[in-house]
N, C-alpha and C positions, 0 to 999 in steps of 0.2 A: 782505232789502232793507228799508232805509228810507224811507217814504212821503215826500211834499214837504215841504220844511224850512218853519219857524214864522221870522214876521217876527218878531224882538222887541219892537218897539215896541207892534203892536197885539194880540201874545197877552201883554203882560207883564200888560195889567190883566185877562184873563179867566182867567191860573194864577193870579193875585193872589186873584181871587173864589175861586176852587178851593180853594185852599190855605187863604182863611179860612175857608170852607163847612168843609173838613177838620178846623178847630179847633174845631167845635161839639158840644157835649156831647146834643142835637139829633139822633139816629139817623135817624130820614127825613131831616137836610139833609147827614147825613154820611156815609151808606155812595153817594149817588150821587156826589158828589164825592169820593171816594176811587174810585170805579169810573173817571171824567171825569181822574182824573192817571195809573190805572192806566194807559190808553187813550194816554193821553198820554206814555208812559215812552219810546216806541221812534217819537216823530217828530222829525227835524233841529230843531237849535235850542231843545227841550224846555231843557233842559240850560244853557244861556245864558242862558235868562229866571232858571231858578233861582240862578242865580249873581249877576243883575242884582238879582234879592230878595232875598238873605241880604244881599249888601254894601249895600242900602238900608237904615240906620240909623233912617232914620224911621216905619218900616214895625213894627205890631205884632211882640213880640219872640217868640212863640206861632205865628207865619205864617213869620217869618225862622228859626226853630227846625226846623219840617217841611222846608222846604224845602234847608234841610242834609241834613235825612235823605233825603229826596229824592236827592238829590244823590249822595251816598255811599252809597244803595242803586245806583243805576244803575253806579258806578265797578264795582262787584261784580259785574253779570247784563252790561253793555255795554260796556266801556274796552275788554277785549282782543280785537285783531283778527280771531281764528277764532269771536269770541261771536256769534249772531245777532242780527239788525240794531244792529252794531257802530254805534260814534258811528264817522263820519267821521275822515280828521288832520286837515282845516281845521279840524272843530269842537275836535276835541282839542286843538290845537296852540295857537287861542283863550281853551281853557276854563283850559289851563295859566297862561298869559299873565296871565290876568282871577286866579287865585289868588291871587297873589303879588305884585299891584300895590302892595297896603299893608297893612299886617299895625298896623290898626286897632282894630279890633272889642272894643266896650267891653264885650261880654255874657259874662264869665267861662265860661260853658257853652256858648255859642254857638263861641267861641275855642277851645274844645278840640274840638268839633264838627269846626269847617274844620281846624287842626292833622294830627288822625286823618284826614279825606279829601285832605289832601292828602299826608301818608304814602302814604295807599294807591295814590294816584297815582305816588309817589316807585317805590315796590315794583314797580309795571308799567315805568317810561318812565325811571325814572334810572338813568345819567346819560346813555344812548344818546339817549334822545330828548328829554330834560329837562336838558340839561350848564348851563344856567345857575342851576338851583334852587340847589345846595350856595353857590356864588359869592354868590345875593341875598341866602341867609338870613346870611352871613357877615356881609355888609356890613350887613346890617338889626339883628345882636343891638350894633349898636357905636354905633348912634344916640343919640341924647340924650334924645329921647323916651320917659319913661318906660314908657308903654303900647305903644309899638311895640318899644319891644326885650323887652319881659316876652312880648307876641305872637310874636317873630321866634323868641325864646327857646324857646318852644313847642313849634313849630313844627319847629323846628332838634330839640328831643329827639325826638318824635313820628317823626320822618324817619330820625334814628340808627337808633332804639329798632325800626323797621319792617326798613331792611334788615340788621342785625345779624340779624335772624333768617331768612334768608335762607339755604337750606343747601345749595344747586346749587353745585358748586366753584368755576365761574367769576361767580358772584355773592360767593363767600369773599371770590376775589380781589379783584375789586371793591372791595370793601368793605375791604377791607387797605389797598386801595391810596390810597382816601380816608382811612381812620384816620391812615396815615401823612403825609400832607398836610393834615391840620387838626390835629394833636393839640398841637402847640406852641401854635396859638393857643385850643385848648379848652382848656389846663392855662393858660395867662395870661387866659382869662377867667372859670373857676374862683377862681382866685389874688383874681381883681378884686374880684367880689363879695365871696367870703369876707371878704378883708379891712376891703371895706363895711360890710359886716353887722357885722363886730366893734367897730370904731371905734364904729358908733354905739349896740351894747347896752350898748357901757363908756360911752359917752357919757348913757346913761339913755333916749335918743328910741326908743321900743318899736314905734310905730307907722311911723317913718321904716323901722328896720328891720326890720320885720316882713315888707316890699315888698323889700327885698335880700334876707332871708332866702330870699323863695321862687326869687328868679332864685340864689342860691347852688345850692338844692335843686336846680334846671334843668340847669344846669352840670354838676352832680355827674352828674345821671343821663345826661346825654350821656358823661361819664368814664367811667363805669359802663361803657358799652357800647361804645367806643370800646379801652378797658383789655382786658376781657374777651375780646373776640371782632374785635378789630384785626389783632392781629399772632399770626405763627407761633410767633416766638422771644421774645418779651416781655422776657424777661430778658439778652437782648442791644439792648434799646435804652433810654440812660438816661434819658429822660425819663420812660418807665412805670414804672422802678424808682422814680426819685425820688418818680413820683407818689405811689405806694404806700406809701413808706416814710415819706410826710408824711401818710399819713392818719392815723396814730398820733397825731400831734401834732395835727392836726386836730380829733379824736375828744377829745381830752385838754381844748382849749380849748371846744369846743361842748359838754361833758360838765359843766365848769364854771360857761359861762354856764346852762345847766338849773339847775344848784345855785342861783346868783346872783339867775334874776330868779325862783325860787319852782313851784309848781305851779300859781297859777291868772293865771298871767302870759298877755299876749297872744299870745308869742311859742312857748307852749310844747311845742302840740302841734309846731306844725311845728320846733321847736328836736326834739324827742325823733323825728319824721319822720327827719330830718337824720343825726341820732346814727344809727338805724337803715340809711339807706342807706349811711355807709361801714362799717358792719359789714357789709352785704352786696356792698358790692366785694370787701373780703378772702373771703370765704367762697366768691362766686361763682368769683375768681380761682384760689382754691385746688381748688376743684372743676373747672374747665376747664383748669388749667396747675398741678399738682401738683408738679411737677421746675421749673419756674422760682419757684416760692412758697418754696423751701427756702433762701434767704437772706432770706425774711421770716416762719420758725420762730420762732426764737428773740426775734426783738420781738414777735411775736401770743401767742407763751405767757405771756412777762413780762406784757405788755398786761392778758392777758385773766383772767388767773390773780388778779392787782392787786389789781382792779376786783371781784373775784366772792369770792374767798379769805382777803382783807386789808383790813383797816383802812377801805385806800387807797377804797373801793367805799360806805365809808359812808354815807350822805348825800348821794352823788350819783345812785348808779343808780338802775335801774326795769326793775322786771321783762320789757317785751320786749329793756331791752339784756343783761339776765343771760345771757334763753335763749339771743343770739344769738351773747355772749360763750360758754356753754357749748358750743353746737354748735361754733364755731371749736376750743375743744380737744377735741372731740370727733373732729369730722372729720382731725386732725393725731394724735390717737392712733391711731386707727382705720385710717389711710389706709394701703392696701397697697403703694404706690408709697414708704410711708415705712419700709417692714419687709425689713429682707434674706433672702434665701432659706434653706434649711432649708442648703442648701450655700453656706458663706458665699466661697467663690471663684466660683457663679454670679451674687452681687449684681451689681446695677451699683453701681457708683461714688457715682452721687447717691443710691441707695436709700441706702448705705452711711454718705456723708454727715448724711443725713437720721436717719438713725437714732442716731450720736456726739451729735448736737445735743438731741434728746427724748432721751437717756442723761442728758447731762449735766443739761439741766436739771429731770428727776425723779427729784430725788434723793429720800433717804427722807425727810426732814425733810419736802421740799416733799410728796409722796406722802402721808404721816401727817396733815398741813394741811388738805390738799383733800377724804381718807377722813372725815379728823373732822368740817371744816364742810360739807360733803356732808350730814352723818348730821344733827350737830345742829343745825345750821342751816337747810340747806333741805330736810329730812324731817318738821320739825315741821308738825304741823296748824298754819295759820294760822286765828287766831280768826275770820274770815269762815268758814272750815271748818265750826267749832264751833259757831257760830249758825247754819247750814246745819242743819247733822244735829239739832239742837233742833228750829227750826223747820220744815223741809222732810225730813224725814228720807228721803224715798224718791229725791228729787232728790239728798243726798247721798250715795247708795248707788251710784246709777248714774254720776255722774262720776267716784264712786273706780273705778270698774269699766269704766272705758273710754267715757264719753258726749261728745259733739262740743264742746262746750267743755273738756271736759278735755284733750283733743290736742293743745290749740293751747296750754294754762297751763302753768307755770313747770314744775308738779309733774314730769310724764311727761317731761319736759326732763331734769330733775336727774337722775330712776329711769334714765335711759338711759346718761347720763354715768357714773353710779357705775357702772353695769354694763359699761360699757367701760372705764374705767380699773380696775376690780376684775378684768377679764378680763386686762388686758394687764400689771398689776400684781399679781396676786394673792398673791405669795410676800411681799411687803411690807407691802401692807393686810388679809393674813387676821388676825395676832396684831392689830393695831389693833380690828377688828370685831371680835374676842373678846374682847381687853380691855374693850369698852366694853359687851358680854355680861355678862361677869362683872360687874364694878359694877353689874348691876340685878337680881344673884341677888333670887330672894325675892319674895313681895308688894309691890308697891309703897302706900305710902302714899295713901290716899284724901282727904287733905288736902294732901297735896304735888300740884297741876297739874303741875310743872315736871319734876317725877321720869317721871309717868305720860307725859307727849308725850313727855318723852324716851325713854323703855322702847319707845312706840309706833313712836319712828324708829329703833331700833336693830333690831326686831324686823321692822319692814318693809325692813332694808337684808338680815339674814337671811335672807328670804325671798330675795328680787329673787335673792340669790347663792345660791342653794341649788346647784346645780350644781358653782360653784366650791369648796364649802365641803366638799365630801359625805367628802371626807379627813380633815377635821380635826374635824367635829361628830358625835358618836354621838347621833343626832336620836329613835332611839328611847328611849335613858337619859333625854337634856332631855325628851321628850313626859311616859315616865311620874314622872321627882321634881319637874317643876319646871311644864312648861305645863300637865297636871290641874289641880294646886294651883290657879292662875291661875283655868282656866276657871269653878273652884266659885264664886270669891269675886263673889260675887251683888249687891255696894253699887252702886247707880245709876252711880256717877260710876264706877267701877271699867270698865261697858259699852265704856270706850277699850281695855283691854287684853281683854276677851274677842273684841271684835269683831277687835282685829290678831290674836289666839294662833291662831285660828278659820284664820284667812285663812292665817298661817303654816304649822297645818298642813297645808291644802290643796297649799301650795305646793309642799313636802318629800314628798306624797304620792307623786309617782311617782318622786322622786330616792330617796328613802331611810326605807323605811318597812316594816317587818317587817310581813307580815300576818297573823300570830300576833294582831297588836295592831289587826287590823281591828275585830275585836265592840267593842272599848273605845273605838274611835273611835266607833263607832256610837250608842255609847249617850253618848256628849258631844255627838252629833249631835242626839240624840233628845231631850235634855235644852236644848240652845240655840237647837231649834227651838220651843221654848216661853219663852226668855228674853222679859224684858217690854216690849225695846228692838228697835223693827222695823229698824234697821239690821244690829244683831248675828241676827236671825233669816235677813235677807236676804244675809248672807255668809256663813251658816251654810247653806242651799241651795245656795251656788255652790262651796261645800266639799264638798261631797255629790255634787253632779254630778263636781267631778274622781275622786273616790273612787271613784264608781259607772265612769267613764269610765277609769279605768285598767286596764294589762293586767294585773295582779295581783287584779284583783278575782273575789274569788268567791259567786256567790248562794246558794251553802247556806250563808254569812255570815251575809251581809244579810236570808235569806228570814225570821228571827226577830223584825226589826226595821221590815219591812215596811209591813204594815199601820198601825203606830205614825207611820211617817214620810209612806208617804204620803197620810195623812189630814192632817196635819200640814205639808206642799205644800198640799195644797188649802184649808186654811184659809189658807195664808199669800197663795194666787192670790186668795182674795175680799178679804180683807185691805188689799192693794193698788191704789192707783188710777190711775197712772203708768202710761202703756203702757209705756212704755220696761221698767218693771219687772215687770209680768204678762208681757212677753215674756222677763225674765230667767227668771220661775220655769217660764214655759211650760216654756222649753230646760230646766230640771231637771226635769221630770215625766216631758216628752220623755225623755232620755236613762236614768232609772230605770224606764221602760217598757219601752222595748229592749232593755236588761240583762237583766230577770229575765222578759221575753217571756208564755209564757202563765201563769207563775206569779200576774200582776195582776189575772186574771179578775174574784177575788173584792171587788177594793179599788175598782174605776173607779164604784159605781154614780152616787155623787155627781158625778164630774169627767162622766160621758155625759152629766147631766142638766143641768151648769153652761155645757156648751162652746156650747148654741145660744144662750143666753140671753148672753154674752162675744161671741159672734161678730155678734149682733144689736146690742150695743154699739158692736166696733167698726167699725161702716162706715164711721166718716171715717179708720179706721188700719191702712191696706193692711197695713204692716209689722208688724200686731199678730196681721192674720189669717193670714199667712203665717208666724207663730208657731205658731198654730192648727192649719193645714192638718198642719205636720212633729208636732203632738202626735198629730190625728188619722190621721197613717200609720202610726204608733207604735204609736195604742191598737188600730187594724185588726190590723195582723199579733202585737199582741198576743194579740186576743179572738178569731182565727183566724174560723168558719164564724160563730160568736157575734155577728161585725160585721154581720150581716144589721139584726140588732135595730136598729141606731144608723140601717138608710136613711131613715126620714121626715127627718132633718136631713141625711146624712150625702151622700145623692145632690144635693140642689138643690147643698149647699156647692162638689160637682165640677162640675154643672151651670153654675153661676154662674163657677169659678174659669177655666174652660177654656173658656169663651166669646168668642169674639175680639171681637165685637160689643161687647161688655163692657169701660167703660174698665179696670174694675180688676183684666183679665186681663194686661194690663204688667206688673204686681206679684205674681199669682197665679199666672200659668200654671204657670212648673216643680212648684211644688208641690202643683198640683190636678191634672197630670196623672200625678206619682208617687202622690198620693193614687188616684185613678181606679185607676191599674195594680194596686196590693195590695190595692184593694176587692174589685177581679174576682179576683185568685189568692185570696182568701179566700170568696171568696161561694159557696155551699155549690149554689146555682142560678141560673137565670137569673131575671128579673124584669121584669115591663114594664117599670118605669121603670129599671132598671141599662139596656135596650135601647135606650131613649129616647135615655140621652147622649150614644149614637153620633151623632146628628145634628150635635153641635159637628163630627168628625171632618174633614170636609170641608174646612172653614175652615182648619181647624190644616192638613192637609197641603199647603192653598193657599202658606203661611208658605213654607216649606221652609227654616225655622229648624236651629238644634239642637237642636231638641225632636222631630224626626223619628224620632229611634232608639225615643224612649219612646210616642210614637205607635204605629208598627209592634207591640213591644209590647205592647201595649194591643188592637191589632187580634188577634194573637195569642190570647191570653187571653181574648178575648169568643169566638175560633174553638174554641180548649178547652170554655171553657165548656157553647157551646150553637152545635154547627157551623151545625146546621139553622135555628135561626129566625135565627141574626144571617145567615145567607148569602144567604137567601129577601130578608130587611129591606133588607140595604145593599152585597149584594157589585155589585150593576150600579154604583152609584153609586161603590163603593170602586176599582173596577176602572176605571172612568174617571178619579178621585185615579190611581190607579200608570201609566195611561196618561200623564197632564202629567206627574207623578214624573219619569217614565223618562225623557224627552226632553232633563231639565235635572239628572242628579245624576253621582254620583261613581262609580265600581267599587264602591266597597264600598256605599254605597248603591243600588247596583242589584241587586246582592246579598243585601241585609238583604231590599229589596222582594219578590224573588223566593223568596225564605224563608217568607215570609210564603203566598205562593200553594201552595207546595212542601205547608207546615205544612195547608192547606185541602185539598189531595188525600189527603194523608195521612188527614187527619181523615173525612171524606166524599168519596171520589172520584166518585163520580156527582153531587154537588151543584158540588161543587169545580171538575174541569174545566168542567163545561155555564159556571155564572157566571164564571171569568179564561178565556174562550177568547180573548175580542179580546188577550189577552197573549202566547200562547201559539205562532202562527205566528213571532213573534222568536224564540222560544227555540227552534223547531226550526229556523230558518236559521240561527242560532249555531252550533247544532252540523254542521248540512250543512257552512257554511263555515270551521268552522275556527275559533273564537273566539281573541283572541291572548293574552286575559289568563287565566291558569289557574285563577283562584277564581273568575272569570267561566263560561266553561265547567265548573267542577266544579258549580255550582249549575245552570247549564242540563243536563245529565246527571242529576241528583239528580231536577228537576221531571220529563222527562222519562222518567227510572225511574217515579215514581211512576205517572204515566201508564198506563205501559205494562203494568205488573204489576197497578195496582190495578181499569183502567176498559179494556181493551185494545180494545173495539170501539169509545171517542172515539179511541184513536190510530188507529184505522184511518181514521176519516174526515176527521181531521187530517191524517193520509198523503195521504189524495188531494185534498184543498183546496189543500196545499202543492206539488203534484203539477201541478197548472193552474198555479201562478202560480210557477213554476221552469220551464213548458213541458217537463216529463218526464212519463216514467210512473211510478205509485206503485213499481215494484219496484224501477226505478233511484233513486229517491232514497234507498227502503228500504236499498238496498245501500249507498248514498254515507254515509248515514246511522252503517250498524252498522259501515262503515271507519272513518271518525272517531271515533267512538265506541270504538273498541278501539286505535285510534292514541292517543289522547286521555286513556287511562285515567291514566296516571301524574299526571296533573293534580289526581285525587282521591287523596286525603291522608289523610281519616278512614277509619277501617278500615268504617264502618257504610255510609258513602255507598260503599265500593268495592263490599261485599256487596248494597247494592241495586242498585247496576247492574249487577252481574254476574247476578247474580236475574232483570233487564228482561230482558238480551239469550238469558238461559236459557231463557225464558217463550217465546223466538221459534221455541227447536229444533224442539218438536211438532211444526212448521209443515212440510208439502211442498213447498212456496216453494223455487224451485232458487238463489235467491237470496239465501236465507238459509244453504242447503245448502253453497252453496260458502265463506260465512265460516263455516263449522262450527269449523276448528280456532285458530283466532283466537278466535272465541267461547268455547272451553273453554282456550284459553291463560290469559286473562284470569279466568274465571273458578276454574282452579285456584290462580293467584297469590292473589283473594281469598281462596281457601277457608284458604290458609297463611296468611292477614292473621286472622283469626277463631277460628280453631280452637286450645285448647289443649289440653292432658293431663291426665286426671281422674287425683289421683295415688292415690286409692283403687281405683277400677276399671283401671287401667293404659291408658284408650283416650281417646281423643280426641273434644270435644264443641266444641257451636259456646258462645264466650263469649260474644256475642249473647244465646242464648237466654234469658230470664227465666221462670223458674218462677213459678207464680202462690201461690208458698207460700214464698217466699223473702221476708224481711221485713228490710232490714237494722236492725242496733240500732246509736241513736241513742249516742254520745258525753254528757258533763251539757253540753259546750260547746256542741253543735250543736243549729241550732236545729230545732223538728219540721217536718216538711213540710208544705207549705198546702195548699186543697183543689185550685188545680192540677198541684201534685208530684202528688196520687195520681190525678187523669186524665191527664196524661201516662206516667204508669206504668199503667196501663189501658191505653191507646191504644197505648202500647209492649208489653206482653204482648200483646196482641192481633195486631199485624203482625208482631211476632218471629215467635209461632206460624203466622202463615198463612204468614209467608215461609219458616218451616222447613218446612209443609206442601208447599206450590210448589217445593220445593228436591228433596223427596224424587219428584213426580207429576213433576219437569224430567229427573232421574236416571233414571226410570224410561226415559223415552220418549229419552230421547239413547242409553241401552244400547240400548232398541230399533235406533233409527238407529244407531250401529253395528253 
């Protein structure tokens, strides 16, 4: 409910005071006035006054600013009907009204302010409840007034632009249904300006047009979205063909005027704006209507090929219109709707179509064109490059190597393009790419620049295609007569070709690379991790890590080279000052750590002692420490029991990472709680402060993120560890965690949970059951009643084995606790119990869960219990099925043993690939000899006393 509505007359001047109060830089005059409008958001007529403010032109533009926002926050929390304390329709149907009176507003920012809420008004109430909005803005962009039709203009996009993206069906239609009732007069008001605009850049008046130019831009972008997301059939209705097919000609005359008035013209960003959005109608187009885009192939290839390929493109383009001419033939090479099927009487027609048309027009001539100025043209280092890697050399390292301006630049544009057209062409452009190979046999000149870029682009188009090539390149001959040679030649200026041959090999690494010729990589590795140029060093690491990351790789290779290289890492990590690039070399230390596992022991003592003193560095660089975190899991399950040594840093680091309280556990968590988890499987014992971190635990299981599983986990491995004191410390606390748990997760997460307690009886049953009993009454009415899901009940049977074999006087008094609150007596649940329970068996899957429940209900024969007596043969049904589940043939002795069993002198040997056990592999293999033997014991004391009862 909304409270009593506001006069506007006498609250306009006390939100007036509000809303200035609100502009003060002034914290005591401005958090109560921001408190005074909050208060004020959900009363009648709120909403009115802010409307009465913003259209008050003579009112501070700072006060009329807020009060927009104002305004268009509440459109979001109050316009729609089922919102709490909704606006009213009077007041709605008013504030509509009050929008759209005049489309005035001299404040450039303010004007896109109201534009955007009044969109979002459009999005809720048009045209059902707002059918005159479309009609005013029509009539308003046609006025004479310059400032109201650029406003109306606006306004009119912002409205398109809103419910075009609208994706309920009957909002499609909608929206169809309007495209097609305004689009003749949006393509002649397009028409309009355009032709404004041109008349008067030929006329020389820049600043007359600079004002048409942006209502042209306006127009367009209604086109845009009108084009795209209007109609079904697009291409059955002529006036969006024509539209389309004039954008060519468009793009051709705005392409021009860019040439005409210059670069530092008035007009030019928004002239190059311009240019940019009708490439993006075609591209948009052709991405949402594929099959009607196919009679505008064949002028976007001419087009675009022109302008990037030819001549034609001299001195007019600019780099964002290249990329976006590129992606257009990108997208039309690429496009699977333009490719016929492997059976070509299953095409369709238009695939079929589409495909004759990119036939015809990539011929080889044009293919050999586009291959060569691909390579030499936009491959070349541009001299901004080369002053980069001078002066910035680790900033140039990291954009060649994928950094966030890089994404968006010409380069990764181009590299994609040749790799699509080298993919879809490959039989045409391979001899082209070799040809231009051959020509740079040999050395290149060190007083020749022009030779060495170009060796450098031919050598990174080799690369990119390494895949494609792997037929026609014997990459092991070129490495040892022609790229060694390469890598010796040690002249400064020469650092262009070592730093690409470097990079090239990496690339070929896992396509085609004898590993006969690994040592010899090795030792050009070892050698250019000492060259004198930090960029060639730092592509000389990221060569190493694919090396070291491939499946051909082998460590008694590498173990020779070792200590050489990674001390030679660790110089290159102080080295560096870039986070961006300490976090490349981290990932290579990283990944040479895991490789060759505990062979590292000997090398880490410097990187143990470097990583707190980096990590104290980075505290402004989450993503530098989460660099950190994946080396130090690394070097744990490298340094195995050994990682004890590293706790004074190594615990606070988990402490800190996995602290929810802690902003910078957004950043940290995944990887301080995989750190946490192989600290424990490695920690050779318990430690107060490894005990201590359990206290974050709580918090995290509160999340009930996807970090749950590695949680559990982690509960797991502290129970390995050390059942006893982490149970005493934190199972009441923990057991209250799996009580909220259980209320709100999934089967398998009830599952995983129950695992976890299962894992705790196993470990200590007298510790075990006493702390999870408040869990423990569900899992015996799971099984009384029949649980329906079958990993559901096979985990309730599992706990409940352990129970019963390992602590059998807590099931008996869990019997009869269960016993009162079922209103029976302990023998009839007992009974209902061991029915289910042997009805239920095929539910269990693992041969070891069948053996322990057939073990439980064995445990029960001794018993005089007439009630256990009479499932006697149900009981040995079940349990002779397990024993056929277990039992195999000693083919030495000719008899039959349990394969359960584990001898305590049985050691299996380790593979060179596998890696060794950690220290809770061999407490769980403890733990498991241990209960094997007692359950074989129990197995033989159960046989005894059932032949008895027989």
């Amino acid at each position: 409910m909304r409270s009593h509505p506001m006069d506007i007359q006498s609250a306009s001047s006390v939100v007036l005071q509000a809303l200035t109060q609100a502009t003060s830089q002034d914290t005591a005059v401005l958090k109560p006035a921001e408190e005074q409008l909050r208060q004020w958001e959900t009363q009648p007529g709120f909403y009115s006054v802010l409307l009465s403010i913003f259209n008050n032109h003579l009112l501070d533009v700072n006060v009329r600013w807020l009060a927009v926002l104002y305004f268009k926050n509440g459109i979001d929390r109050y316009w729609r009907r089922v919102a709490p304390h909704a606006l009213s329709e009077e007041e709605k149907s008013s504030l509509r009204a009050g929008l759209i009176t005049n489309f005035n507003e001299p404040v450039n920012q303010i004007a896109t302010q109201i534009a955007v809420l009044i969109a979002k008004v459009a999005r809720l109430d048009c045209p059902r409840q707002w059918p005159e909005l479309i009609p005013i803005l029509l009539e308003s962009v046609k006025v004479q007034d310059g400032l109201q039709q650029h406003r109306a203009l606006l306004t009119f996009y912002h409205v398109t632009k809103t419910l075009a993206s609208k994706r309920l069906a009957t909002d499609r239609r909608l929206f169809q249904d309007l495209a097609s009732s305004i689009y003749s007069f949006a393509c002649s008001l397009w028409n309009h300006h355009t032709d404004t605009f041109l008349q008067q850049i030929y006329a020389g008046d820049q600043q007359t047009a600079l004002s048409s130019l942006e209502r042209t831009l306006l127009s367009l972008k209604v086109l845009r979205k009108l084009t795209v997301h209007g109609f079904i059939e697009p291409h059955n209705n002529m006036e969006v063909m024509g539209f389309l097919n004039a954008v060519f000609e468009r793009l051709k005359q705005f392409l021009e005027c860019c040439r005409q008035v210059g670069p530092d013209s008035l007009c030019r960003e928004k002239l190059e704006k311009t240019v940019i959005l009708y490439t993006k109608v075609l591209l948009d187009f052709l991405e949402y209507h594929p099959w009607p885009f196919i009679p505008l192939i064949q002028h976007s290839l001419e087009f675009a090929v022109s302008y990037v390929f030819t001549e034609a493109g001299e001195g007019v383009v600019f780099e964002r219109f290249i990329v976006q001419c590129m992606n257009l033939i990108k997208m039309i090479v690429k496009n699977d709707a333009y490719k016929p099927a492997k059976n070509i009487e299953d095409s369709k027609p238009e695939s079929l179509e589409a495909h004759k048309i990119k036939t015809a027009f990539f011929t080889h001539q044009t293919l050999t064109e586009i291959g060569r100025r691909l390579v030499s043209k936009y491959f070349l280092l541009t001299d901004e490059e080369l002053t980069m890697w001078e002066e910035d050399p680790e900033s140039f390292a990291v954009e060649e190597t994928g950094g966030d301006s890089w994404k968006y630049s010409l380069r990764p544009c181009t590299e994609v393009l040749f790799l699509d057209i080298f993919h879809n062409y490959s039989q045409t452009l391979t001899p082209v790419l070799l040809e231009m190979v051959q020509n740079l046999q040999g050395p290149s000149n060190v007083e020749d620049p022009v030779q060495m870029l170009m060796k450098d682009a031919v050598y990174n188009a080799v690369g990119l295609a390494a895949y494609e090539l792997f037929d026609n390149v014997d990459f092991d001959q070129w490495f040892k007569n022609q790229l060694l040679g390469e890598l010796q030649v040690s002249h400064n200026r020469y650092k262009l070709i070592r730093r690409r041959v470097i990079w090239l090999i990496g690339q070929w690494i896992s396509v085609k690379f004898k590993p006969e010729l690994r040592p010899l990589l090795y030792e050009v590795i070892l050698s250019l991790m000492q060259d004198p140029d930090l960029v060639v060093r730092i592509e000389t690491a990221t060569t190493l890590k694919l090396a070291v990351d491939d499946f051909e790789f082998r460590t008694e290779q590498f173990l020779p080279y070792l200590e050489s290289v990674f001390g030679l890492l660790f110089q290159l990590l102080q080295q560096v000052n870039e986070c961006d690039t300490k976090m490349q070399v981290l990932h290579v230390i990283s990944c040479v750590i895991e490789r060759v596992s505990i062979q590292i022991r000997p090398y880490v003592g410097c990187l143990v002692q470097y990583l707190p003193l980096l990590w104290k560095q980075s505290v402004e660089h989450n993503m530098l420490r989460c660099a950190i975190l994946t080396t130090l899991i690394h070097l744990v399950q490298g340094l195995g029991a050994e990682s004890k040594n590293l706790y004074p840093f190594l615990l606070p680091v988990i402490q800190l990472s996995t602290d929810v309280s802690q902003p910078p556990h957004v950043y940290l968590l995944e990887d301080g709680l995989e750190l946490w988890l192989v600290t424990l499987e490695n920690s050779p014992a318990i430690t107060p402060e490894l005990l201590r971190i359990f206290q974050n635990m709580s918090a995290l299981l509160e999340l009930s993120s996807e970090n749950v599983r590695t949680c559990l986990q982690i509960i797991n491995a502290y129970i390995y560890l050390s059942a006893t004191d982490f149970l005493q410390n934190y199972a009441e606390a923990l057991c209250r965690s799996f009580c909220e748990l259980l209320r709100d997760i999934t089967n398998e997460g009830q599952v995983s949970v129950l695992k976890v307690v299962e894992i705790a009886i196993k470990v200590n049953p007298m510790l075990g059951s006493h702390m999870f009993q408040p869990l423990l009454p569900a899992v015996l009415r799971g099984i009384v009643e029949g649980e329906r899901y079958p990993v559901v009940m096979s985990v309730y049977l599992g706990v409940m084995g352990r129970i019963l074999l390992q602590n059998s006087s807590f099931f008996t008094s869990l019997l009869s606790q269960m016993a009162v609150e079922f209103n029976q007596e302990a023998d009839q649940l007992l009974g209902n119990m061991i029915e289910m329970w042997v009805d239920r068996m095929d539910n269990i899957t693992q041969p070891e869960r069948r053996k322990l429940s057939a073990l439980a209900l064995l445990s029960l024969l001794p018993s005089d219990n007439s009630v256990i007596q009479d499932k006697f043969c149900g009981i040995i049904n079940i349990s002779v099925e397990a024993l056929h589940d277990v039992m195999t043939e000693d083919p030495e002795t000719a008899t039959f043993k349990d394969c359960m069993l584990m001898s305590h002198f049985e050691e299996p040997k380790l593979t060179d690939d596998e890696e060794p056990p950690t220290e809770q592999d061999k407490r769980r293999k403890l733990i498991f000899e241990d209960t094997s033997l007692e359950h074989h014991h129990a197995t033989q004391i159960v046989i005894h006393h059932s032949t008895h009862l027989c």
